[in-house]
DOVEX-598575 format. One record per residue: residue in three letters; y, x, z of N, C-alpha, C in turn. Coordinates in steps of 0.2 Angstrom, whole numbers, plus 5000, padded with zeros to 4 digits. Atoms other than C-alpha are relative to their C-alpha. Example, Ala and Ser with C-alpha at 12.3 -4.5 7.8 and 13.67 -1.06 7.14 Angstrom:
<rs>
ALA499450045000497850625039500650045000/SER499449964999499550685036500549965003/
</rs>
This chain:
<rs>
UNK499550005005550958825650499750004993/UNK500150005008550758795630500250054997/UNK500049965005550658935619500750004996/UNK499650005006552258985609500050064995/UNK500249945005552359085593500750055001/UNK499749954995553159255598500650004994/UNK499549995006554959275590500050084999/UNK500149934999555159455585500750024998/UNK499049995001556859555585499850095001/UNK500149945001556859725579500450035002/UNK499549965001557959875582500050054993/UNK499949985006558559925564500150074998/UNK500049935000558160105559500050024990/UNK499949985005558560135540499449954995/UNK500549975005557360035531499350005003/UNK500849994996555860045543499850085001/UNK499749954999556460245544499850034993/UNK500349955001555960265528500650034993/UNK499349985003557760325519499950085003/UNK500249915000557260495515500350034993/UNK499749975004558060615502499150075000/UNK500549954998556360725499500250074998/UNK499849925000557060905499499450035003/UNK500649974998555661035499500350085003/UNK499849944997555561215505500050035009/UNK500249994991554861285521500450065002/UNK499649954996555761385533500749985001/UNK499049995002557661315527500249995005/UNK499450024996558961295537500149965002/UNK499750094999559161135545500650035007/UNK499349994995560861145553500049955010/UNK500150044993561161105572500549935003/UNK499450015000562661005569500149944994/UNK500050085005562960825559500550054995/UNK499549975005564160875542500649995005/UNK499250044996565960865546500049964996/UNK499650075003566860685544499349975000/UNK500250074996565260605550500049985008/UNK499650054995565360485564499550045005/UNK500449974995565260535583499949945005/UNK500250064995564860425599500849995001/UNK499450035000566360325601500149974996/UNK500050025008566460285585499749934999/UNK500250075001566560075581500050014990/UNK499750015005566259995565500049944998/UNK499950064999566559835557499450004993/UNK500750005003564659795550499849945000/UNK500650044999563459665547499550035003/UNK500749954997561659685555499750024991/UNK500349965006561159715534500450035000/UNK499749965003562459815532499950105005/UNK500249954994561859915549499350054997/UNK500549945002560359955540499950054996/UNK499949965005560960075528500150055005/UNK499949944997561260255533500850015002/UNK499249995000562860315541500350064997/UNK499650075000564260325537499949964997/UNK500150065005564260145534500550014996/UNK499350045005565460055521500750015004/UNK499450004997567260075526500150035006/UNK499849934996568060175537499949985010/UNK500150014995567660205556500849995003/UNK499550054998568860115566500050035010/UNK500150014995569260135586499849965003/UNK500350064997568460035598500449975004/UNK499450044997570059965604500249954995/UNK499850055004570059875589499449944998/UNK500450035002569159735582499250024997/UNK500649955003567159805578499649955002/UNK500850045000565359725577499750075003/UNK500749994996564359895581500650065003/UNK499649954997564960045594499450065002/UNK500349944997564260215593500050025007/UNK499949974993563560275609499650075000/UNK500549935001562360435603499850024996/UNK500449975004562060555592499450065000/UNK500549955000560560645590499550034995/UNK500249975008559460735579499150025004/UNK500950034998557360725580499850085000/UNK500649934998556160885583500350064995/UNK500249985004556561025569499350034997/UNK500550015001554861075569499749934996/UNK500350065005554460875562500350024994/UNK499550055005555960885550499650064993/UNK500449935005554961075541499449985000/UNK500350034998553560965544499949944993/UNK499850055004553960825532500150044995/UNK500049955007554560975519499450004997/UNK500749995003552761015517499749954999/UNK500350045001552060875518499949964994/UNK500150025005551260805504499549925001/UNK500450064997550460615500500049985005/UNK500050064995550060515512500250025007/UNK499849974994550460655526500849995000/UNK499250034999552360595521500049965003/UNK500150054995552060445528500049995009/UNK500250014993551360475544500750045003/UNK499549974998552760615547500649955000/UNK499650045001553860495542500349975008/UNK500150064992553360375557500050025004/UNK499949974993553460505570500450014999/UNK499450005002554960535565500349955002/UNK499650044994555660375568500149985002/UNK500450014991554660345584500650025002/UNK500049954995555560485590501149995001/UNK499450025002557460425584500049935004/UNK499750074997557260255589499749985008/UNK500050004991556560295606500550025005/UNK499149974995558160385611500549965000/UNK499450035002559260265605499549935005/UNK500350064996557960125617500350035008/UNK499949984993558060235632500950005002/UNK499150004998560060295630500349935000/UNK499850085001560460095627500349995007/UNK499850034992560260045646500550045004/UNK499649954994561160225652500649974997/UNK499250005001562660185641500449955005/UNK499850054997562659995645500049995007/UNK500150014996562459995662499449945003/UNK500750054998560959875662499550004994/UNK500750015009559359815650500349964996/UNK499650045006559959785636499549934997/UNK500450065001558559655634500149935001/UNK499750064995559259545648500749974997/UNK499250035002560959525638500050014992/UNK499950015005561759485623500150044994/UNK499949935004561659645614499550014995/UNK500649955002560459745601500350064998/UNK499949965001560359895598499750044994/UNK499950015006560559965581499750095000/UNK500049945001559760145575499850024993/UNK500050015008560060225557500150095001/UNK499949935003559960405550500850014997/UNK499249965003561660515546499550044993/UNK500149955008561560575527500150075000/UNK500450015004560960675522499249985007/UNK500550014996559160615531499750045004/UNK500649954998558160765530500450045005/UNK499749944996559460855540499749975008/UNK500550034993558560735556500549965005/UNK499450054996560360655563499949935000/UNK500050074997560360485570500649995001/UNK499650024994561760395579499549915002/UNK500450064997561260245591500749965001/UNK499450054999562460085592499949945003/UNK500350084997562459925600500649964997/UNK499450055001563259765594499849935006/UNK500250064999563459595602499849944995/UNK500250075006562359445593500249955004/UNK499950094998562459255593499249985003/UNK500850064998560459225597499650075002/UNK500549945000558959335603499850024994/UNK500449965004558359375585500450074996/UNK499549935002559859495584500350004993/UNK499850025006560259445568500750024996/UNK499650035002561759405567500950055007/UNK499549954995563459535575500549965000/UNK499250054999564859445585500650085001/UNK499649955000566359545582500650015008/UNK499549984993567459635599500550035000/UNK499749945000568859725605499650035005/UNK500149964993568359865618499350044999/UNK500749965000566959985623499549955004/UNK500550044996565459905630499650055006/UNK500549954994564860055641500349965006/UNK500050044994564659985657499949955000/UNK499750075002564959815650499149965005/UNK500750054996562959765661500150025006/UNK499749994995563559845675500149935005/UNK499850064996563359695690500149934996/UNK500150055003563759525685500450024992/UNK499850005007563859515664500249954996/UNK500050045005564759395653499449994993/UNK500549965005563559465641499049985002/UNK500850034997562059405653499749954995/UNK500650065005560459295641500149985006/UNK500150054994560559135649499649944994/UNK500250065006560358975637499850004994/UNK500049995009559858955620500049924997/UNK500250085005559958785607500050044993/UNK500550005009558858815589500450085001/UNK499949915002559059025592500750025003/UNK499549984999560759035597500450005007/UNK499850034993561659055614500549985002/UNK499350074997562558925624499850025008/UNK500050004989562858915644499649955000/UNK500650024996561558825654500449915002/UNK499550044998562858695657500049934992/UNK500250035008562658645637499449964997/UNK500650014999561258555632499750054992/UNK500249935002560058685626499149975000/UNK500850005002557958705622499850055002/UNK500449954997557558855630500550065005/UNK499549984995558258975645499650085001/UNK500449914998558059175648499849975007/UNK500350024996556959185660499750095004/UNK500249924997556559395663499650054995/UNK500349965002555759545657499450024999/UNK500849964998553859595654499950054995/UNK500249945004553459765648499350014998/UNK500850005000551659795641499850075001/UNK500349944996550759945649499550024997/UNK499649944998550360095647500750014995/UNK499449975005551860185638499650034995/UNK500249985005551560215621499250004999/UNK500850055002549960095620499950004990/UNK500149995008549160105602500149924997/UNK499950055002549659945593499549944997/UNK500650075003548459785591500549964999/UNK499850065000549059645585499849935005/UNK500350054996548159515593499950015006/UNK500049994991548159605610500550005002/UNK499250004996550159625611500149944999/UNK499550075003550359445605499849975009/UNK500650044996549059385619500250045006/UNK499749984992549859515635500649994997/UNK499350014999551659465628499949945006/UNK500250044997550959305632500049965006/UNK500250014995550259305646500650035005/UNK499649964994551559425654500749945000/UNK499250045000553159285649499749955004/UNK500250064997552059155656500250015008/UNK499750004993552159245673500649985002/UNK499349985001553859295671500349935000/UNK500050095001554159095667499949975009/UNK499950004994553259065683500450015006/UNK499749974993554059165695500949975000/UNK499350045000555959105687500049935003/UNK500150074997555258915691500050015007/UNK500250014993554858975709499349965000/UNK500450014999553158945706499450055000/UNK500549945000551559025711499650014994/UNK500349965005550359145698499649954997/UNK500650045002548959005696500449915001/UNK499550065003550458845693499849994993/UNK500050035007550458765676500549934998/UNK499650065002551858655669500150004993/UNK500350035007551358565653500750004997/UNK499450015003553358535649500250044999/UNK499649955002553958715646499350044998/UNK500549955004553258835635500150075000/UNK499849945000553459035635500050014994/UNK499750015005554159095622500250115001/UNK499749934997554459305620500050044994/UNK499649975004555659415610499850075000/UNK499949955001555059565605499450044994/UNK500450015007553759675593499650015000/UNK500550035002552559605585499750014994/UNK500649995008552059695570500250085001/UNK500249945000551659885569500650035001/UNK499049985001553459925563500349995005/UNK499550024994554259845577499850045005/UNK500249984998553059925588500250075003/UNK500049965000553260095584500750035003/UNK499549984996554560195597500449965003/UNK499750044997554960035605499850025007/UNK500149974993554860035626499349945001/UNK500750035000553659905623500049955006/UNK499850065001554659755629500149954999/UNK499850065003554859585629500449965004/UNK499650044999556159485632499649915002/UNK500550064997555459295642500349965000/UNK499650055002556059135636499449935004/UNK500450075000555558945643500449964997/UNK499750055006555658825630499849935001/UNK500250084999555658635629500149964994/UNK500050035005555258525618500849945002/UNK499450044999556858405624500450055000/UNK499449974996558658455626499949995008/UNK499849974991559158535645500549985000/UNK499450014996560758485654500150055002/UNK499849964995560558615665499750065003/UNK500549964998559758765673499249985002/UNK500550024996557758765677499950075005/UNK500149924995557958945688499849925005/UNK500350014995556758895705500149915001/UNK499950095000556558695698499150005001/UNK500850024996554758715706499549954994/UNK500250065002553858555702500449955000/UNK499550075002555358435699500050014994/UNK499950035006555658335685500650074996/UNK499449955004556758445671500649944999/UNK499450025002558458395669500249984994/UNK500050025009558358315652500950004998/UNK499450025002560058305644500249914996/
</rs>
């Protein structure tokens, strides 16, 4: 298969985590408990994905999930206090580093609890999931949220009524299937590329290379491509290309599950599914 250039699709943590208020003093208080009158898990809002990456509460008022909303809290949580007394002291470039364990350590919980809410990989379906600091920052609160988008780069939040827990749970209206120019359509549509499965890159919490993760996304969606064709390991089809959703630069990296979403791509429009089209001709539309 030919070579595609990796699209990359973030989960949104403040900023690249780095919305911090620097409050000094070792030993203080850091409370166990978010302020009152911020948002709890249940809690919808009606947000863009820029407007997602600001700290909570967002703009305008939280709203039930029975009503019209783009993102739905599903967890609050709050990082290490050891890190957050940690960060107090920390001075120059030790900010930094603290920083980034830090928002490893938030946007890891908001990767893992994704799937328990939803009832599936949030990878496989139409979701991202969204994680942002409660103000003040240095207090160490998170909440984790998920919306539905229009395309894998997550971009872009389609507004709902209802809660989404469970919403992956067996079959998903919400299931990746199709895509035309980033955006998704049913398999029935004519379309340029088809989800295709999941490859994770191994071990957990691998030190980040660029050029190693682009080159095992690669290689792992190529399979992952294979195996949806019904084709064996050591096959090769020149007309579909792999294609894989996930991160690809240090930032994205950082307290991700280390993930990628697996697309096959066609330079033509598709009429129709290519799931276990082996060696036959593709379906051109």
């Amino acid at each position: 298969m030919k070579r595609a250039a990796l699209i990359a699709v973030i989960v949104v943590l403040v900023g690249g985590g780095l919305y911090w208020m620097y409050e000094r003093g070792q030993g203080r208080d850091i409370p166990d408990i978010p302020a009152a009158g911020t948002p709890t898990a249940g809690t919808c809002y009606k947000v863009d994905a820029d407007g997602a990456k600001a700290a909570l509460p967002w703009p305008g008022e939280a709203i039930g999930c029975g009503d019209a909303h783009t993102v739905e809290l599903y967890h609050i949580g709050q990082v290490p206090k050891d890190l957050l007394h940690r960060l107090d002291d920390a001075k120059g470039e030790d900010v930094k580093v603290v920083q980034a364990v830090l928002y490893a350590q938030a946007r890891r919980v908001c990767v893992v609890e994704g799937p328990a809410f939803l009832g599936g990989d949030w990878h496989a379906a139409r979701v991202q999931i969204v994680a942002a600091w409660i103000k003040p920052a240095t207090d160490g609160f998170y909440g984790c949220g998920v919306a539905t988008v229009t395309g894998p780069a997550g971009d872009r939040f389609t507004p709902r009524a209802g809660s989404l827990k469970g919403a992956l749970a067996g079959a998903s209206a919400l299931a990746a299937a199709c895509i035309a120019d980033l955006q998704y359509v049913e398999c029935t549509s004519p379309h340029d590329g088809e989800y295709a499965g999941v490859y994770t890159i191994t071990p957990p919490e691998a030190p980040f290379d660029e050029a190693g993760v682009k080159s095992a996304a690669t290689r792992g969606c190529t399979a992952v491509g294979l195996t949806y064709l019904g084709l064996p390991a050591n096959a090769d089809r020149a007309d579909l290309s792999p294609a894989a959703v996930g991160p690809k630069t240090a930032n994205d990296w950082l307290g991700s599950d280390q993930a990628f979403t697996c697309y096959l791509m066609s330079a033509k429009p598709l009429r129709s599914s290519v799931r276990n089209l082996g060696t036959a001709p593709l379906p051109l539309a």
